[in-house]
N, C-alpha and C positions, 0 to 999 in steps of 0.2 A: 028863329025862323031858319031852314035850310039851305045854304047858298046853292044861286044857279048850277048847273053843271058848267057854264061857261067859267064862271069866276073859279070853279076849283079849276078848273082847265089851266087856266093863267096862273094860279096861285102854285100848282106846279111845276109850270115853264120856268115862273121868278125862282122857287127854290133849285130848282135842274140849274140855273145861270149862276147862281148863289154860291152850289156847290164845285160847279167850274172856277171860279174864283178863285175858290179856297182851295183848288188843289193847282193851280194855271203854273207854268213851268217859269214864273219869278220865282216861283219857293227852293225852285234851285240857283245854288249863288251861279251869280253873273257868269263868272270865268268859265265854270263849267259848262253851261247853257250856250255860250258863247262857242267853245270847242267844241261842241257837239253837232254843233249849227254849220262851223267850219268843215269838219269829219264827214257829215253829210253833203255839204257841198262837191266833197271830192270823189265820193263814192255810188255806186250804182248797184241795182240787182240786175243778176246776169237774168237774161228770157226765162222764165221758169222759178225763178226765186221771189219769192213775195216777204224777204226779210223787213226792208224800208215801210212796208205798208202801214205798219203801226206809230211810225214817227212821225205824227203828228205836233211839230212845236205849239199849238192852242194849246194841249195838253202836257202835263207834268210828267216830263222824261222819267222820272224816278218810280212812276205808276205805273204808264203806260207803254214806253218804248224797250221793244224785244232787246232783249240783248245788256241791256241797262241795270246795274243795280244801284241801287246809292246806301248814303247811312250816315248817321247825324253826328257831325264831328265839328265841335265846339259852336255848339247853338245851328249850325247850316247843314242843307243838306249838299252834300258833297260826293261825284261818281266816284266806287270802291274799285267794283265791276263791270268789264266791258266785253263780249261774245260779241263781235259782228259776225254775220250769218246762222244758219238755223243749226248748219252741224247735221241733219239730216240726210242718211243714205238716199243720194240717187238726185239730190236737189242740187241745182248750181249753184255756185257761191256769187261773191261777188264781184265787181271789177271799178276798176280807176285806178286810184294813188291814195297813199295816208297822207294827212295831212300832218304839218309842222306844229298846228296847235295840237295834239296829242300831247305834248307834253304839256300843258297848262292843266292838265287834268292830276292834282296835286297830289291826291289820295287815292289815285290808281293803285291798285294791288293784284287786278289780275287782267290780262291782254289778252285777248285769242280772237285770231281770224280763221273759218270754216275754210277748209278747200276752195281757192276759184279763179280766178284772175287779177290778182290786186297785183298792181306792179308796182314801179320805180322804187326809189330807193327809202332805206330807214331812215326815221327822221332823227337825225343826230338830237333835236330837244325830248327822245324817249329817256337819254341820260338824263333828266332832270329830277324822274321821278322815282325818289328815292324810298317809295314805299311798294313801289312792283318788288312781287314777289312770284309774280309767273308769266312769261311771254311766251306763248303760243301762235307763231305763225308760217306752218306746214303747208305745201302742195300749192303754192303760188307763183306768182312771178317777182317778185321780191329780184332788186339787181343792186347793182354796186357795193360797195363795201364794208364790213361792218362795220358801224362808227363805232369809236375809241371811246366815243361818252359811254360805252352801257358799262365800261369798267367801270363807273360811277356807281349801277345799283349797290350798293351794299348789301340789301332785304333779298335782292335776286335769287331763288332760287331752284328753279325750274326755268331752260332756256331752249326752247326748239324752233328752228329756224333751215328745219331739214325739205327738202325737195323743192327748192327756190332755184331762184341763177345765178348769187350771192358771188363776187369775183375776192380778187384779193388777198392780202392775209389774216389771219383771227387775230387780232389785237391779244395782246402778249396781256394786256388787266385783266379778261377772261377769266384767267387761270388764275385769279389772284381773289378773287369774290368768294368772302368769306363763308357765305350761307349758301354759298352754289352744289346743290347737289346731285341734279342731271342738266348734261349739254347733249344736244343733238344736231348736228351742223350736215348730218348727211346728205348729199347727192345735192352738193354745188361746185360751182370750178372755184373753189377754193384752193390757193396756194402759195408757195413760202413756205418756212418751217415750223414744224409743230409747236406750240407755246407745252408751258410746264402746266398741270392743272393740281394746284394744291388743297389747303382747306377738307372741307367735307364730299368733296364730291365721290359721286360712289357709280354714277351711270357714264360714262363717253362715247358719243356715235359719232367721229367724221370721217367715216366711211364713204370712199364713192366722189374722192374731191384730185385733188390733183398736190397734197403736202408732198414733201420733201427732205431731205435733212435726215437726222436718226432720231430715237424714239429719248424721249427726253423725261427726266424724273418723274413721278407720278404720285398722287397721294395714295396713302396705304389703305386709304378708308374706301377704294376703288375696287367695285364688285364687279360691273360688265365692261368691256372693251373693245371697240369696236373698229379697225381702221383698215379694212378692207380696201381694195383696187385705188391704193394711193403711187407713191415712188417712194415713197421711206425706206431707208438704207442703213447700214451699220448693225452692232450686233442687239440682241435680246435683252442684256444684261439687266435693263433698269423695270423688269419683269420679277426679277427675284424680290427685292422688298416686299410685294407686293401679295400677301398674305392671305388679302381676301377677297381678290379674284376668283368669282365663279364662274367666268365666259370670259375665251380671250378669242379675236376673229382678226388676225393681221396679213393673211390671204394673200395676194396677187400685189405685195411690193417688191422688194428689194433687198430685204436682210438677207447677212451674213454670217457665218462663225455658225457656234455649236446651239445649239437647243440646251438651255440650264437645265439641269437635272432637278432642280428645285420645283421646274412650272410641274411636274407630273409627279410631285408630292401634292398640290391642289387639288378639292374638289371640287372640278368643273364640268356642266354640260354637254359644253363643247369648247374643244384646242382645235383652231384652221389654221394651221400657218404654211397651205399648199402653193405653188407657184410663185415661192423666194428662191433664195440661192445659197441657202445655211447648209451646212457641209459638217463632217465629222460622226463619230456615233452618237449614239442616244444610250441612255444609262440610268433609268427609273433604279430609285432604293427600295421598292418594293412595289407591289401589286396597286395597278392606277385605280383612281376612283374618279374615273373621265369618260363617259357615257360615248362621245361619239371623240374621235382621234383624226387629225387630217392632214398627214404630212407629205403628201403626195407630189412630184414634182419640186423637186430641190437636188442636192450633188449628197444626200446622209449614206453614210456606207457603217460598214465593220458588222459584226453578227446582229441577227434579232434579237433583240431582249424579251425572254419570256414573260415578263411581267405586265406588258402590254396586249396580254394574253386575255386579261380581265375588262379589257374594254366592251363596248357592245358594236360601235362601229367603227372599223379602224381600217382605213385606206392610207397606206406605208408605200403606194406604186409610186414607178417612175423616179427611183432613186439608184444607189449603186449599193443597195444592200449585198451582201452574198452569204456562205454558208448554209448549214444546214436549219431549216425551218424547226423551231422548237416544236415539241410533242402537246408543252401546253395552248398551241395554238387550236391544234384537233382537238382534242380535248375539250377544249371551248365551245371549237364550231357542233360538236355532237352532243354538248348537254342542251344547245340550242342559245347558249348567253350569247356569246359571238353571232351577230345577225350575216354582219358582211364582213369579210375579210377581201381586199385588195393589195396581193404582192406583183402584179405582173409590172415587167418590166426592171425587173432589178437582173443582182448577177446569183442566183440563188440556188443551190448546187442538189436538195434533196428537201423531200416530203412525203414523209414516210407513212403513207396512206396506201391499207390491203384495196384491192381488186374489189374484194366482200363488202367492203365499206362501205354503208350509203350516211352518205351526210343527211342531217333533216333539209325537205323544201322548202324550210320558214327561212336556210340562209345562204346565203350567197358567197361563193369564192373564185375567185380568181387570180393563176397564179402563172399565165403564158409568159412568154417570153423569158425565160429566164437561161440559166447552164444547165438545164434537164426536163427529161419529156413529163409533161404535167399529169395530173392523174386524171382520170376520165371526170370526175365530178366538177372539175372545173370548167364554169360557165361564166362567160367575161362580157364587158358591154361590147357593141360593134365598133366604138371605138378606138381599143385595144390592139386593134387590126388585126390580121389573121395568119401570119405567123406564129408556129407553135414553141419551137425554142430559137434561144440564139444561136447566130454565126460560133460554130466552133472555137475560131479563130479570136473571136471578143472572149471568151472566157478564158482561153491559155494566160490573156497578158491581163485578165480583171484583176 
């Protein structure tokens, strides 16, 4: 005989409750359940974010909560993965504080907080977890100091903790993390002396902080470099090892001494090392294979080296160059490789460019201010000011 629809009504309610059961969020071990429960205690969605809506503790973190992964590691289920927030263009993130149980989460292997307001400080028991292997938390409010535990991770190897308000020094074990192979520390008041970073690493951003001291050994296994609008001081030298470098950006510190002739042996993207204080000539062993060149603003004099001729963008202003401008400059700017050329401002005595001459309008030069009247084709930014050559008087005694 057929049953009621009532009884199947119920006999699906009992299996729906059945099925709840069996997936109910004991089946993740305690400790982690437990930290998750703490985590969200501390945490919020900013207006606009609908991250938390899915965390339902009735239900099995490991099913159902965004952001969550897990994976069965010796008979339990145990968190791997952790994303809070959605990561979403245009969405708020989130706001509070991390909590201290964070590290009870034993088999963490990946961290990452979305853009948003999480403040105070790292929780010194993230040294615990000795199976991260990526900490991702950008564009917050993150403060006080790195803790010394995360020299603990060993697995570590992906570490950004760039656009926070992180004070302090970088804990000198950093650089000692053997699987470490990008750090991003960019744009915090970071300060004290640079640590050494050996091992594997190959990415370095702590641009945009407040180091200090001179540039200290580096691994050779280091491709990008990044240490822009610091106070770092002393000379380049520990630049030459460093083999396989394809982007070096040490911009608006402090160095001194000569530019190694070694870095413009590299093939790089881009060389900035505008707005130091490096002094001496420059002396490429041959034709650079360095796409954009930025030596702008420093004390470099003695003649132009042709070879820097084969760059594409190469801004050489605001130094004590002199002499006469090589021929393989034009040359350049008229096959169109040479986009932009910046000589203005130096002490630069000729430019041997006809009247007839039209440069292409794909590129740009500018060459005022120097020990001679410039040729008509040059077109400078308004920054440059509007003086056409030097004081007579400055070139006698350059």
């Amino acid at each position: 005989m057929e049953e009621p629809p009532l009884a199947r009504k119920v006999l699906v309610i009992l299996l729906q409750m059945m099925l709840l059961v069996d997936i109910a969020s004991s089946d993740l071990h305690p400790t982690d359940l437990a930290a998750l429960r703490n985590l969200r205690s501390n945490l919020e969605d900013m207006p606009g974010s609908c991250f938390f809506s899915t965390w339902n503790f009735e239900l099995d973190p490991c099913h159902f909560f965004m952001g969550v992964i897990c994976d069965l590691i010796q008979g339990e289920k145990r968190v791997t993965v952790l994303n809070l927030g959605t990561g979403y263009a245009g969405v708020p993130g989130l706001a509070g504080k991390l909590s201290s149980s964070l590290g009870d989460l034993a088999f963490l292997k990946q961290l990452t907080i979305a853009p948003g307001m999480v403040a105070g400080g790292i929780p010194k028991s993230l040294g615990k977890l000795s199976e991260l292997r990526f900490v991702g938390i950008s564009r917050n409010r993150l403060s006080g100091r790195i803790p010394e535990s995360l020299a603990g991770l060993i697995n570590l190897e992906i570490l950004d903790l760039s656009k926070n308000k992180l004070t302090g020094s970088i804990p000198k074990g950093l650089g000692k993390i053997p699987n470490l192979v990008a750090v991003t520390l960019s744009d915090n008041n970071l300060y004290g002396p640079m640590p050494s970073f050996s091992g594997r690493i190959a990415h370095l951003d702590l641009a945009r902080n407040n180091l200090r001291g001179s540039l200290p050994p580096l691994s050779h296994t280091l491709q990008f470099l990044s240490l822009q609008r610091n106070n770092l001081a002393g000379g380049l030298g520990s630049l030459i090892p460093l083999q396989s470098l394809a982007y070096i950006d040490l911009c608006f510190n402090q160095f001194t001494g000569r530019v190694p002739q070694e870095v413009f042996d590299l093939k790089l993207s881009g060389l900035y090392l505008q707005h130091n204080k490096l002094s001496g000539s420059i002396a490429p062993t041959g034709p650079v294979q360095i796409k954009t060149i930025d030596l702008s603003y420093n004390s470099l004099s003695g003649k132009l080296p042709p070879f820097l001729a084969t760059a594409q963008i190469l801004y050489l202003n605001n130094n004590r160059f002199s002499g006469t401008v090589p021929l393989a400059y034009l040359d350049s700017l008229l096959s169109t490789y040479l986009e932009i050329l910046y000589l203005q401002h130096n002490y630069l005595t000729d430019f041997e460019v006809h009247s007839d001459v039209s440069l292409p309008t794909s590129g740009s030069l500018c060459i005022q201010y120097n020990c001679m009247v410039p040729p008509t084709q040059s077109t400078c930014p308004l920054k440059s000011g509007k003086q056409v050559s030097r004081p007579r008087y400055q070139c006698i005694h350059s």
